[in-house]
N, CA, C, O and CB atoms as a CASP TS submission, in Angstrom:
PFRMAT TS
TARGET T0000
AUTHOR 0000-0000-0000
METHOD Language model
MODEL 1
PARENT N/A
ATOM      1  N   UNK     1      18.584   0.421  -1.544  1.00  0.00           N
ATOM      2  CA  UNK     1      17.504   1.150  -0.918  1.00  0.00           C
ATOM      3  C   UNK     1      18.048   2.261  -0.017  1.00  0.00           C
ATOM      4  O   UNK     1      17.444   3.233   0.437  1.00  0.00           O
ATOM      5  CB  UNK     1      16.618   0.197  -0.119  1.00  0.00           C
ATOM      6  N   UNK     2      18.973   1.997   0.097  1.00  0.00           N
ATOM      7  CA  UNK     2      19.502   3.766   1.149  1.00  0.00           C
ATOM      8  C   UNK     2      19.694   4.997   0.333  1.00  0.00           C
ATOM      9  O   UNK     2      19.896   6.102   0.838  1.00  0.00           O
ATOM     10  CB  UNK     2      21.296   3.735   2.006  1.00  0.00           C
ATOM     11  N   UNK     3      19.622   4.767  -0.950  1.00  0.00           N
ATOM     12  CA  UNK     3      19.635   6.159  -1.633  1.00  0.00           C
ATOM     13  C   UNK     3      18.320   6.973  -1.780  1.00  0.00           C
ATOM     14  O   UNK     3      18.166   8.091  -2.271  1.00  0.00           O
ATOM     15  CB  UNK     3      20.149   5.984  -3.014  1.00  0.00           C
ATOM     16  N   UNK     4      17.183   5.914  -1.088  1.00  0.00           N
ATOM     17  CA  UNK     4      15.785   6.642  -1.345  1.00  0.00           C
ATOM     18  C   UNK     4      15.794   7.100  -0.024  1.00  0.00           C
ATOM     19  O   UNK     4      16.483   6.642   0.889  1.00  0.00           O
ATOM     20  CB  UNK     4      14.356   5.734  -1.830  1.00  0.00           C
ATOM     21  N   UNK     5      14.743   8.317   0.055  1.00  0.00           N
ATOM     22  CA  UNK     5      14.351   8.832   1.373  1.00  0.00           C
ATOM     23  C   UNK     5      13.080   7.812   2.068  1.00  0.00           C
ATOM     24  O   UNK     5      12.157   7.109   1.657  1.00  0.00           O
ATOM     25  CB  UNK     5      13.823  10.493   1.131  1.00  0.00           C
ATOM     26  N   UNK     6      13.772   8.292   3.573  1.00  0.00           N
ATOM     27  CA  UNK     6      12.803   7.543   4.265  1.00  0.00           C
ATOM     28  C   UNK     6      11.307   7.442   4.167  1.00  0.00           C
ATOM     29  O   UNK     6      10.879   6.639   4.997  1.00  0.00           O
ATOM     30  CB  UNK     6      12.979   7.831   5.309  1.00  0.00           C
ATOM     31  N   UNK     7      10.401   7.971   3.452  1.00  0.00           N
ATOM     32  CA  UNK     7       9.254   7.901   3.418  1.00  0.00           C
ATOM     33  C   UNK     7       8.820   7.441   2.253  1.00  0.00           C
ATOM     34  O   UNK     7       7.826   6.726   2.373  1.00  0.00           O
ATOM     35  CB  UNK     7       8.799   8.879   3.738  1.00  0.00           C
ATOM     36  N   UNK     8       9.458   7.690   0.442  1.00  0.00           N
ATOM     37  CA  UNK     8       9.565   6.830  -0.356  1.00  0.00           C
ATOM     38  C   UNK     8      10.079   5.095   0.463  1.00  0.00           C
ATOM     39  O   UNK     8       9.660   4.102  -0.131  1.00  0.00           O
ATOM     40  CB  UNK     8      10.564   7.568  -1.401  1.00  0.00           C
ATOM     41  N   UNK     9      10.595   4.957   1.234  1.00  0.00           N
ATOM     42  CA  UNK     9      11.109   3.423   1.667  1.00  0.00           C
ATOM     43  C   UNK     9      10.341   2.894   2.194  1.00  0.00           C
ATOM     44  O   UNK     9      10.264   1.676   2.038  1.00  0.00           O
ATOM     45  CB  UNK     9      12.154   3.190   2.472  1.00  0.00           C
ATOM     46  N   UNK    10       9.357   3.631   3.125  1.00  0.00           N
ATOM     47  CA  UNK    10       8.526   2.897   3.609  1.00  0.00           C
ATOM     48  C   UNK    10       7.378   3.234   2.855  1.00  0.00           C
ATOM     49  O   UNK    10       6.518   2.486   3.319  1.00  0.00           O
ATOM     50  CB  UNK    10       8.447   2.988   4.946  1.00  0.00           C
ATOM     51  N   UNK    11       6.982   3.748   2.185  1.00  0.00           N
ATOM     52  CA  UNK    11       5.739   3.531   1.046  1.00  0.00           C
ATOM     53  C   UNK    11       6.383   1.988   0.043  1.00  0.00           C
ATOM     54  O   UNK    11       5.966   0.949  -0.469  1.00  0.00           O
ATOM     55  CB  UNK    11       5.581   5.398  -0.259  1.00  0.00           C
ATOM     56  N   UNK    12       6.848   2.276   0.118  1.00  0.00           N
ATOM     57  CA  UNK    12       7.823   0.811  -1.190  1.00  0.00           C
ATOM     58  C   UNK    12       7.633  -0.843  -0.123  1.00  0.00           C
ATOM     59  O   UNK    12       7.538  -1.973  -0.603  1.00  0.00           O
ATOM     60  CB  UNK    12      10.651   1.334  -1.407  1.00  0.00           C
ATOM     61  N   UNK    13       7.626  -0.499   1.302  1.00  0.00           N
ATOM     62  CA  UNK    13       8.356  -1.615   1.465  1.00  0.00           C
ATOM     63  C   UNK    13       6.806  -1.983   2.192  1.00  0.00           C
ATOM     64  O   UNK    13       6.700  -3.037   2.818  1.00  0.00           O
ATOM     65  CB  UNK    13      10.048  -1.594   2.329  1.00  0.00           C
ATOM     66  N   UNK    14       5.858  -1.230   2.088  1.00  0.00           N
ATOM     67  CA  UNK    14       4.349  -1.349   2.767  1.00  0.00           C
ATOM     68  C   UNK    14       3.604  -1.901   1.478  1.00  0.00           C
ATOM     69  O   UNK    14       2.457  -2.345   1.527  1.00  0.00           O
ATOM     70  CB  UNK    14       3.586   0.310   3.417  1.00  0.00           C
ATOM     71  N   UNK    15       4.500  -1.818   0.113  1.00  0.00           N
ATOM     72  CA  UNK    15       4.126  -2.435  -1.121  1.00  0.00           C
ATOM     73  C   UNK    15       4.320  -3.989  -1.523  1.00  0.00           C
ATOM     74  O   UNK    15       3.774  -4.695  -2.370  1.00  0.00           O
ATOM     75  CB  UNK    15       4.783  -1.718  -2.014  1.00  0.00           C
ATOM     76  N   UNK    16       5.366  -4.236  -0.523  1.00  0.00           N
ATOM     77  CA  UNK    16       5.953  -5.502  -0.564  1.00  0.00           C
ATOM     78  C   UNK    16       7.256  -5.297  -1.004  1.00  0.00           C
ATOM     79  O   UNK    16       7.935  -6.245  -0.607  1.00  0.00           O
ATOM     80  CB  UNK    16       5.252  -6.452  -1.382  1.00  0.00           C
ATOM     81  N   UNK    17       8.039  -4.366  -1.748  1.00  0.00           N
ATOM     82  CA  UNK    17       9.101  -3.638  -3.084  1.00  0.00           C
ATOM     83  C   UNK    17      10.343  -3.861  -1.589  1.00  0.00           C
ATOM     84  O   UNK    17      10.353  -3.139  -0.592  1.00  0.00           O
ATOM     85  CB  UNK    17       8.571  -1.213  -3.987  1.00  0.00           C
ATOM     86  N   UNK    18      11.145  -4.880  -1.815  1.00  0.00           N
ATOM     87  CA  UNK    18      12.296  -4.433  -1.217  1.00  0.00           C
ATOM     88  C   UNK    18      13.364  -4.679  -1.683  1.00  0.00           C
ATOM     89  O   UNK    18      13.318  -4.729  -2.912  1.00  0.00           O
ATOM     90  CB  UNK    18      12.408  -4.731  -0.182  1.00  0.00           C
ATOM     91  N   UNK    19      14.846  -4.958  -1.036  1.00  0.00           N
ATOM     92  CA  UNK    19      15.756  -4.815  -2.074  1.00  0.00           C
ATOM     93  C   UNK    19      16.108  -6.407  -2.213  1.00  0.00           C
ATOM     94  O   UNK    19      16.188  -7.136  -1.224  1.00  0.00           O
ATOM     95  CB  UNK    19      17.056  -3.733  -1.716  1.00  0.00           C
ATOM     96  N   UNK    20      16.286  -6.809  -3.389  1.00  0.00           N
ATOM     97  CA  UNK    20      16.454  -8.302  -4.117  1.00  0.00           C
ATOM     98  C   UNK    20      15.266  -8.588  -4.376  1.00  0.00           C
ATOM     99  O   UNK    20      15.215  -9.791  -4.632  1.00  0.00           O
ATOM    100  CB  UNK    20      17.088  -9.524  -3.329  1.00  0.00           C
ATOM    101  N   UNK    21      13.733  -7.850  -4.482  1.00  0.00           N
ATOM    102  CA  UNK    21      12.733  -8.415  -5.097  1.00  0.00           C
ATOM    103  C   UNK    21      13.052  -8.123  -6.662  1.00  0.00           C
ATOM    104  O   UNK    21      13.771  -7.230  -7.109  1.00  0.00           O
ATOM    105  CB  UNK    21      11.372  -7.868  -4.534  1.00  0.00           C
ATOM    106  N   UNK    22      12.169  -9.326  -7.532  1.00  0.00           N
ATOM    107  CA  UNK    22      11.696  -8.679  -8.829  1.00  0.00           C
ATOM    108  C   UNK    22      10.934  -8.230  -9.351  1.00  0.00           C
ATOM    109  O   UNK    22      10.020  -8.919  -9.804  1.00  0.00           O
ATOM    110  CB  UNK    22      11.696  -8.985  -9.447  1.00  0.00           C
ATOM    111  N   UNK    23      10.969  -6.928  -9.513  1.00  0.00           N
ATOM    112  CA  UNK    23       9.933  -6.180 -10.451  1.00  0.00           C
ATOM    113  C   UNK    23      10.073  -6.492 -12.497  1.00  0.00           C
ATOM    114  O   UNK    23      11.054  -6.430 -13.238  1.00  0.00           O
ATOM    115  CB  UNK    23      10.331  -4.275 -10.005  1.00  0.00           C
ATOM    116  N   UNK    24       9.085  -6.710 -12.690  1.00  0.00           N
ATOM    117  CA  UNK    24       8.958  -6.423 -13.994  1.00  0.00           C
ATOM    118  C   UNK    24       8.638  -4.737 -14.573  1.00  0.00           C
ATOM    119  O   UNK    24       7.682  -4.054 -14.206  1.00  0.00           O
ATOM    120  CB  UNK    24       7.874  -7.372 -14.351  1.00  0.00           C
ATOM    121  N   UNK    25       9.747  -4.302 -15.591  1.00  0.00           N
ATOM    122  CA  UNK    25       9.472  -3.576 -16.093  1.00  0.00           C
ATOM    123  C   UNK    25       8.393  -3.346 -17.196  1.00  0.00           C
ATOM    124  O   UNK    25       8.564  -3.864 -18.300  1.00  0.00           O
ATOM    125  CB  UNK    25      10.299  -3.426 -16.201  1.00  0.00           C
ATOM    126  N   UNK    26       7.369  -2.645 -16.958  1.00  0.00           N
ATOM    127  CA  UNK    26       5.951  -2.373 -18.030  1.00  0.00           C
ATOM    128  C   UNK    26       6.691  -1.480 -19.014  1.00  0.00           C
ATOM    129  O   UNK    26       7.198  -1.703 -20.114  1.00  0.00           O
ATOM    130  CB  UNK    26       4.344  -1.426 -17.252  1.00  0.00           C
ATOM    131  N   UNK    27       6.576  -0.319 -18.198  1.00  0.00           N
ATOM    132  CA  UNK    27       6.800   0.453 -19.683  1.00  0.00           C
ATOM    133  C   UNK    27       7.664   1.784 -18.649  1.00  0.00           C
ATOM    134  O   UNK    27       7.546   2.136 -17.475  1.00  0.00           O
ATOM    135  CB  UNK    27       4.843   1.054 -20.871  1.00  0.00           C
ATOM    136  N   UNK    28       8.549   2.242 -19.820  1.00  0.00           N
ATOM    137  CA  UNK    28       9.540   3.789 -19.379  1.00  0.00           C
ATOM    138  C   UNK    28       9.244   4.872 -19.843  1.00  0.00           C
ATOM    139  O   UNK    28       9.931   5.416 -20.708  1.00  0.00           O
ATOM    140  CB  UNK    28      10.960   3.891 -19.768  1.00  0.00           C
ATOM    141  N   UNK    29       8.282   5.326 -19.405  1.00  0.00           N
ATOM    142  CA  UNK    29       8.236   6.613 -20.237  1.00  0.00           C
ATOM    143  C   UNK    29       8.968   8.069 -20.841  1.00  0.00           C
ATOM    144  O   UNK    29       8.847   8.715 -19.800  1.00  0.00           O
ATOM    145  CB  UNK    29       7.561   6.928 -19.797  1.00  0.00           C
ATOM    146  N   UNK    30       9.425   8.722 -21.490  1.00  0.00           N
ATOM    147  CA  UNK    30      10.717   9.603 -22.179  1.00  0.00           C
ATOM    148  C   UNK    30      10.677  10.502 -20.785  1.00  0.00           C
ATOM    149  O   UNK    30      10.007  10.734 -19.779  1.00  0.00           O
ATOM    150  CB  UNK    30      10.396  10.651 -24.022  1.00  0.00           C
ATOM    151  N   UNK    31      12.109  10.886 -21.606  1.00  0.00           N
ATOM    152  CA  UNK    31      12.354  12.429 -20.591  1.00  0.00           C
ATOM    153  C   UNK    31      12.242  11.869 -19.470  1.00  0.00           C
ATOM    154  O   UNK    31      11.405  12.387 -18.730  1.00  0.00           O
ATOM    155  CB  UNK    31      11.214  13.834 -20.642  1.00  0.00           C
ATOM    156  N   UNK    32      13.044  10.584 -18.896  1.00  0.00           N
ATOM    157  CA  UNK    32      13.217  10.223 -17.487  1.00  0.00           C
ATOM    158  C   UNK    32      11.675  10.150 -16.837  1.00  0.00           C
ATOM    159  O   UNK    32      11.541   9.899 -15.639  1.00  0.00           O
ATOM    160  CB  UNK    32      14.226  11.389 -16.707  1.00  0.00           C
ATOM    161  N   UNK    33      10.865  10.315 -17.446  1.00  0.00           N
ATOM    162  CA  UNK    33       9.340   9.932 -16.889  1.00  0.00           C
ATOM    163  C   UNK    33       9.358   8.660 -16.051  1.00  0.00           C
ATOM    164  O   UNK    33      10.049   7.655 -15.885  1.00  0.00           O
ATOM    165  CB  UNK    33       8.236   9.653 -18.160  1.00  0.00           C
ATOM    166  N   UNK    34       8.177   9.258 -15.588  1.00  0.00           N
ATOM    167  CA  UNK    34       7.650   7.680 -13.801  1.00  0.00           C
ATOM    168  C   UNK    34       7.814   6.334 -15.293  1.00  0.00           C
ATOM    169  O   UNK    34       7.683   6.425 -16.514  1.00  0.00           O
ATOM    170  CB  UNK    34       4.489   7.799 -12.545  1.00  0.00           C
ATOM    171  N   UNK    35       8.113   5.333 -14.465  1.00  0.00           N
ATOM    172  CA  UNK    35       8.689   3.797 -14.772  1.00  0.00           C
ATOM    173  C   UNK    35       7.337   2.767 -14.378  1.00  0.00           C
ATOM    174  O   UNK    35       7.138   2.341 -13.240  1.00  0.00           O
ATOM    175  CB  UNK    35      10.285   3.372 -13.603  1.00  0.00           C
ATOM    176  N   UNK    36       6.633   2.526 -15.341  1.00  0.00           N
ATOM    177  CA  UNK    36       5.628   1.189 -14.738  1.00  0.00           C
ATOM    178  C   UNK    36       6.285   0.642 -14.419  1.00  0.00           C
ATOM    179  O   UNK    36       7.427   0.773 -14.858  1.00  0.00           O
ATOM    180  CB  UNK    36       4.759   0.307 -15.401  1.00  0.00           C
ATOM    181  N   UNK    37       5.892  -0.636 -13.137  1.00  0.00           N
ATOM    182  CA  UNK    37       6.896  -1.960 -13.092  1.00  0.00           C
ATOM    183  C   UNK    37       5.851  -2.479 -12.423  1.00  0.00           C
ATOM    184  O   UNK    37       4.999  -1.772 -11.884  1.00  0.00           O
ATOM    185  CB  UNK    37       8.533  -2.012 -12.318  1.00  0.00           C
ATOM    186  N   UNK    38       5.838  -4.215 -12.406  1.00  0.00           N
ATOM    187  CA  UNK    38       4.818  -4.863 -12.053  1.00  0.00           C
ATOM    188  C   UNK    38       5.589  -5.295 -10.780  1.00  0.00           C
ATOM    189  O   UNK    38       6.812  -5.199 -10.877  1.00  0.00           O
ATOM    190  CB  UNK    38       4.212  -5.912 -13.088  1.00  0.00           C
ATOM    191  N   UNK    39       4.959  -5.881  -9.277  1.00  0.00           N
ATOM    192  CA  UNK    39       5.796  -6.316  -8.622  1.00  0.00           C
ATOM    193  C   UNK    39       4.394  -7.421  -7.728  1.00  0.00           C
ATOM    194  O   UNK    39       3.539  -6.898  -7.012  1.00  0.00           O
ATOM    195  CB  UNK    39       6.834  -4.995  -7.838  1.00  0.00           C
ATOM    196  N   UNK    40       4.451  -8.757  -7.962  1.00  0.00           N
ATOM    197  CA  UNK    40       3.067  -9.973  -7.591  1.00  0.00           C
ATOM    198  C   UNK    40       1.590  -9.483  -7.717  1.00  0.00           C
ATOM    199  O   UNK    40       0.785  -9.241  -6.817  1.00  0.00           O
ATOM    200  CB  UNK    40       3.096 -10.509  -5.869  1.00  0.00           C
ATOM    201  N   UNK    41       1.452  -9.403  -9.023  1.00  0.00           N
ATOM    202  CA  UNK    41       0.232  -8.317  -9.640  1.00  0.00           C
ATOM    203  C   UNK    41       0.252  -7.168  -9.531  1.00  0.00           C
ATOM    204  O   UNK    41      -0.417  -6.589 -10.387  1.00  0.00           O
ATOM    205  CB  UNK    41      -0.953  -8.391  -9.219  1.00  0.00           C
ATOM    206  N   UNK    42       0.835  -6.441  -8.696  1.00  0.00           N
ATOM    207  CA  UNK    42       0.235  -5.553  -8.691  1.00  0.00           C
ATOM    208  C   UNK    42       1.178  -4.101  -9.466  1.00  0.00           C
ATOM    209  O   UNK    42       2.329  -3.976  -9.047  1.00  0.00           O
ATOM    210  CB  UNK    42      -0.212  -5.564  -7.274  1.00  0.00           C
ATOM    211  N   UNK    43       0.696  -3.063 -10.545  1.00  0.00           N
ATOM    212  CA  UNK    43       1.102  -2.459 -11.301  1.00  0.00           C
ATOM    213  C   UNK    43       1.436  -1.340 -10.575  1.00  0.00           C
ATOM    214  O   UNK    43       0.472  -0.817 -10.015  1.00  0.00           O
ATOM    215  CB  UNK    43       0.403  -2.402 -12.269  1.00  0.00           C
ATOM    216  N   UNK    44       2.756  -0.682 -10.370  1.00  0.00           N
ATOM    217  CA  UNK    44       2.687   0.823 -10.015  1.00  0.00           C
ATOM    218  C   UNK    44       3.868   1.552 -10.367  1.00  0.00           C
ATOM    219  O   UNK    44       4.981   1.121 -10.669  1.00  0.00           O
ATOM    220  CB  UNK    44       2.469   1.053  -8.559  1.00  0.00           C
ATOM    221  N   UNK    45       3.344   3.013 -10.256  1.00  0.00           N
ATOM    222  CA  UNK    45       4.326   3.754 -10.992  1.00  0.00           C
ATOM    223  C   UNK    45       5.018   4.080  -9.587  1.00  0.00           C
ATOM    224  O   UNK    45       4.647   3.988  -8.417  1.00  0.00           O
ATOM    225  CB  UNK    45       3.764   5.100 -12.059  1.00  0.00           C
ATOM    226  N   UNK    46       6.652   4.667 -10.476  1.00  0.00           N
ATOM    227  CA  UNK    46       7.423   5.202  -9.657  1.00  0.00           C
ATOM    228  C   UNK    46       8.068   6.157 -10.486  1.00  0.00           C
ATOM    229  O   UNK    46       7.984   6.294 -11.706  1.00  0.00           O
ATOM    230  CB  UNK    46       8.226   4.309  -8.970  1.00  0.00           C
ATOM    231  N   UNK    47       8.733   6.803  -9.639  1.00  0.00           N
ATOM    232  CA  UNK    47       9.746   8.181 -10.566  1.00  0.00           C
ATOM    233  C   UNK    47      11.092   7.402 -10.770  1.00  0.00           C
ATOM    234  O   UNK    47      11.445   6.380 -10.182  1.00  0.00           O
ATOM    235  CB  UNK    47      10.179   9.991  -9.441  1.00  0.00           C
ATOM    236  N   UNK    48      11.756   8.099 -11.717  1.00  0.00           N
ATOM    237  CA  UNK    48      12.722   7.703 -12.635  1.00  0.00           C
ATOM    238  C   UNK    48      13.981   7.598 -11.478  1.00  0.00           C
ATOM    239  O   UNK    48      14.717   6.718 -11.031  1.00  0.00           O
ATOM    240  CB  UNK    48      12.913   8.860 -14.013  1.00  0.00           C
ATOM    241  N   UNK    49      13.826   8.590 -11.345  1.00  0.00           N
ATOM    242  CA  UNK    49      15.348   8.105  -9.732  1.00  0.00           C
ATOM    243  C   UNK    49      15.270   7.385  -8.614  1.00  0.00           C
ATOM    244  O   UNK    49      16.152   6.947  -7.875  1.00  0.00           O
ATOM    245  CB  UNK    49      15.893   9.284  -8.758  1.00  0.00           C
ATOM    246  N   UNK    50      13.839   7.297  -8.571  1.00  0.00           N
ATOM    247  CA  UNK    50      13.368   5.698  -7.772  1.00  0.00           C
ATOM    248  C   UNK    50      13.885   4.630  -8.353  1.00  0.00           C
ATOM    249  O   UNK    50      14.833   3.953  -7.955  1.00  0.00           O
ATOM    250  CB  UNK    50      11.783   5.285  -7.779  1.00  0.00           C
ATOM    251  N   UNK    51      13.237   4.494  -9.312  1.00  0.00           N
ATOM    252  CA  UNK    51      13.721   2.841 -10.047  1.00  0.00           C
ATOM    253  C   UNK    51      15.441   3.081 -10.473  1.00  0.00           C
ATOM    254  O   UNK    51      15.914   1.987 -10.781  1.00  0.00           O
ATOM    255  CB  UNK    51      12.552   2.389 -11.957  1.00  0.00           C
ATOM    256  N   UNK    52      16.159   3.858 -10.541  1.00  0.00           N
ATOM    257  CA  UNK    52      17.650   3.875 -10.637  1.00  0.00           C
ATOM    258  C   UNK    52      17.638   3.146  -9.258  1.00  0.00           C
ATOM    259  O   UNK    52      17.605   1.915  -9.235  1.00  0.00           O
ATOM    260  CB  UNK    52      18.531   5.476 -10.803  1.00  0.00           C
ATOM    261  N   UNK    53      17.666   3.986  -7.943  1.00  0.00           N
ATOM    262  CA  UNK    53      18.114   3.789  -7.107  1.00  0.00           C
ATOM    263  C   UNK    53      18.101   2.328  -6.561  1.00  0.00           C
ATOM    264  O   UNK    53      19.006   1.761  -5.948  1.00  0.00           O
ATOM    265  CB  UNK    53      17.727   4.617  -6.544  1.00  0.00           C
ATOM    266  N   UNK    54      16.518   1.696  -7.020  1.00  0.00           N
ATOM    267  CA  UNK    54      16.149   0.020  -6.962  1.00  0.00           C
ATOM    268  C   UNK    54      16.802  -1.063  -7.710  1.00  0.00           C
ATOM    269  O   UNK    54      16.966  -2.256  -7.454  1.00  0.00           O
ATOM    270  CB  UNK    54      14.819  -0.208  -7.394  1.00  0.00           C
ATOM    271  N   UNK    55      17.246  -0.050  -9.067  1.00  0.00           N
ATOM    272  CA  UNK    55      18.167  -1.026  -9.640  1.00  0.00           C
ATOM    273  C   UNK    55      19.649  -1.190  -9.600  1.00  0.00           C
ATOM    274  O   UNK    55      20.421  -1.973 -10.154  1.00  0.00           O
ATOM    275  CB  UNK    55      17.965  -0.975 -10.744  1.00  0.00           C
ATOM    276  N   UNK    56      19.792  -0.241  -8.800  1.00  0.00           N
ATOM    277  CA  UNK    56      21.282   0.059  -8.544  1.00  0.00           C
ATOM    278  C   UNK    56      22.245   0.736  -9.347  1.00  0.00           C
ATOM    279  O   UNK    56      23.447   0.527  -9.511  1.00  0.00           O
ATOM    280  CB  UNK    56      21.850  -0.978  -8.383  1.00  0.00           C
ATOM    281  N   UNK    57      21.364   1.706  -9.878  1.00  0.00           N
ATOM    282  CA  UNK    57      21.972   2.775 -10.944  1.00  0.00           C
ATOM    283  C   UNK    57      22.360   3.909 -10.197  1.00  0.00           C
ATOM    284  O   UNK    57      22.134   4.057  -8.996  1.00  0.00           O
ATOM    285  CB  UNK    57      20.939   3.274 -12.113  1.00  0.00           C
ATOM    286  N   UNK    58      23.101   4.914 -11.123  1.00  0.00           N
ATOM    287  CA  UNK    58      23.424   6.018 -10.665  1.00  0.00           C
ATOM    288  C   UNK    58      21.957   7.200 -10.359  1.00  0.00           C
ATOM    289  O   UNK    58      22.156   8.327  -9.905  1.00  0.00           O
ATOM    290  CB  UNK    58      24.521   6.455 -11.736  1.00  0.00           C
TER
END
């Protein structure tokens, strides 16, 4: 979570989304498109270098 900016972090973490939760991946959309992911019902999108950064990608 330190690779996101502070205001993506606290939108995420006012979601419940922090770091060692599990999200389920829905669906990826091409061309690095926003990432469904489910996280205790509830469905939401994020951008593609969000969910890197959550999963611990480059």
């Amino acid at each position: 979570m330190e690779q996101i900016d502070k205001p993506t972090a606290t939108r995420l973490h006012s979601l419940g989304i922090h770091s060692g939760c599990e999200l389920a991946v829905l669906r990826k959309y091409p061309f690095h498109g926003p990432v469904i992911v489910e996280y205790e019902s509830q469905r939401i999108g994020i951008r593609y270098s969000i969910f890197l950064a959550l999963i611990g990608g480059n």
